[in-house]
N, C-alpha and C positions, 0 to 999 in steps of 0.2 A: 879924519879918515885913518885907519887901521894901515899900516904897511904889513906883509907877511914875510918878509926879508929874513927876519930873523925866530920863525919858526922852520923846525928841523922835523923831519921823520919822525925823530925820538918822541918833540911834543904831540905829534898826531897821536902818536900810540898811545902815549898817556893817558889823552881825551878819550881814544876807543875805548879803554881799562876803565875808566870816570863812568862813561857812557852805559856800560856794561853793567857794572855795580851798581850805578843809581837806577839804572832800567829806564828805557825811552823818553815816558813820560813825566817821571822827576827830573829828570835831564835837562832836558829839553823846559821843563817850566819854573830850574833854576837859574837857566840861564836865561830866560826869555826868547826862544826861539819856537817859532812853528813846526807844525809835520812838515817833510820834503814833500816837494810837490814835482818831484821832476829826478835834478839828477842826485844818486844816492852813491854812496861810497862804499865798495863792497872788498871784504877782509875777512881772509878764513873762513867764507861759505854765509858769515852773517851781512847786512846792511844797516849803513848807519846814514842821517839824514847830515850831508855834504859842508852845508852852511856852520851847525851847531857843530861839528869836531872842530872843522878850522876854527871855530870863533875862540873853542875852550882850547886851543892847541897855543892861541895865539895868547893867553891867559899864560898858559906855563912859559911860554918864551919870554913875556912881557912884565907879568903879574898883573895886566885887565884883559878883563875876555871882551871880544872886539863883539860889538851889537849887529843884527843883521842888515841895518842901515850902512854899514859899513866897507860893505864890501865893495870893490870895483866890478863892472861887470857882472852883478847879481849873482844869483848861483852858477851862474857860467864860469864866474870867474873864480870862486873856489874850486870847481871841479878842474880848473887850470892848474891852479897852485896846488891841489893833492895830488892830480896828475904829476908834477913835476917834481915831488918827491915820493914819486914811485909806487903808487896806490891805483888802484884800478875804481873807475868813478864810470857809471852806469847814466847814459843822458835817458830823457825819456822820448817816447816813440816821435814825439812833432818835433824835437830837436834836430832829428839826425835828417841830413842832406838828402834833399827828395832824388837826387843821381843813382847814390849809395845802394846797393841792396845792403839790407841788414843781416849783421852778422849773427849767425846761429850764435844764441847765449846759453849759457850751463842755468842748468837751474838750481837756483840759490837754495839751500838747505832751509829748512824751516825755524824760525827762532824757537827758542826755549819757552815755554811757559814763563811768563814772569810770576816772580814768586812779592807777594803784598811786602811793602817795605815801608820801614818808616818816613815821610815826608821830610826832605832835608831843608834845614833853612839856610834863606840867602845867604851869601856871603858877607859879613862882618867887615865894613874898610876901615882900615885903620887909620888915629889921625895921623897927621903930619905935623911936624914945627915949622912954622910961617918963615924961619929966621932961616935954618939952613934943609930943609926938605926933608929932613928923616925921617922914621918912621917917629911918635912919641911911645916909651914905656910905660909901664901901669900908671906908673904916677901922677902923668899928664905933663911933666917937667923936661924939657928935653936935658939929657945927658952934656949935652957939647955946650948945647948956647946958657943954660940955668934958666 
């Protein structure tokens, strides 16, 4: 299981900037995640689907991006942790407390046309030396151990 402890603001933003430039759907099908189906992350008038930033935020904090199996508390429980660094995370209409009236919401600006891009390939892992965990160089050799 994925801890988020040590993804910060900064990696969220990252992921939105990722997100942005690969466009939704190469995003999203580089990293293995679904459309949102509920709560969405909204920033500067766009939205982004809640699961798939944390997962790839949690990539820049970590260097693996965390699966959607991953998570604690399902998408609830991302829109906790983006909540808690400071992002505004939209539930959807069966989530919210049948007490509650609902809050009048802004309406979100309309995305951009996506513009055709080329399809990115997965991410490339690099190996490891079995002796002391580093990464291996071209040569397949590690440096430290020979």
């Amino acid at each position: 299981m994925a801890t988020f402890s040590s993804v910060t603001r900064q990696h969220i933003l990252q992921a939105i900037a990722e997100y942005d430039d690969r466009g939704a759907e190469n995003f999203l099908g580089v990293y293995g995640f679904g459309p949102s189906r509920g709560y969405t992350l909204v920033h500067e008038g766009k939205t982004y689907d809640s699961k798939a930033i944390l997962g790839v935020a949690h990539r820049y904090a970590t260097g693996r991006a965390a699966t959607s199996e991953e998570f604690h508390g399902g998408t609830h429980g991302a829109a906790e942790i983006l909540r808690k660094r400071g992002f505004e995370v939209d539930e959807p209409e069966t989530a919210a407390a049948p007490q509650k009236a609902a809050a009048p919401r802004k309406a979100a600006a309309p995305r951009k046309a996506a513009t055709p891009r080329k399809p990115a390939e997965p991410e490339r892992v690099a190996p490891i030396c079995p002796t002391c965990f580093m990464t291996l160089p071209g040569t397949g050799v590690c440096d430290s151990c020979g």
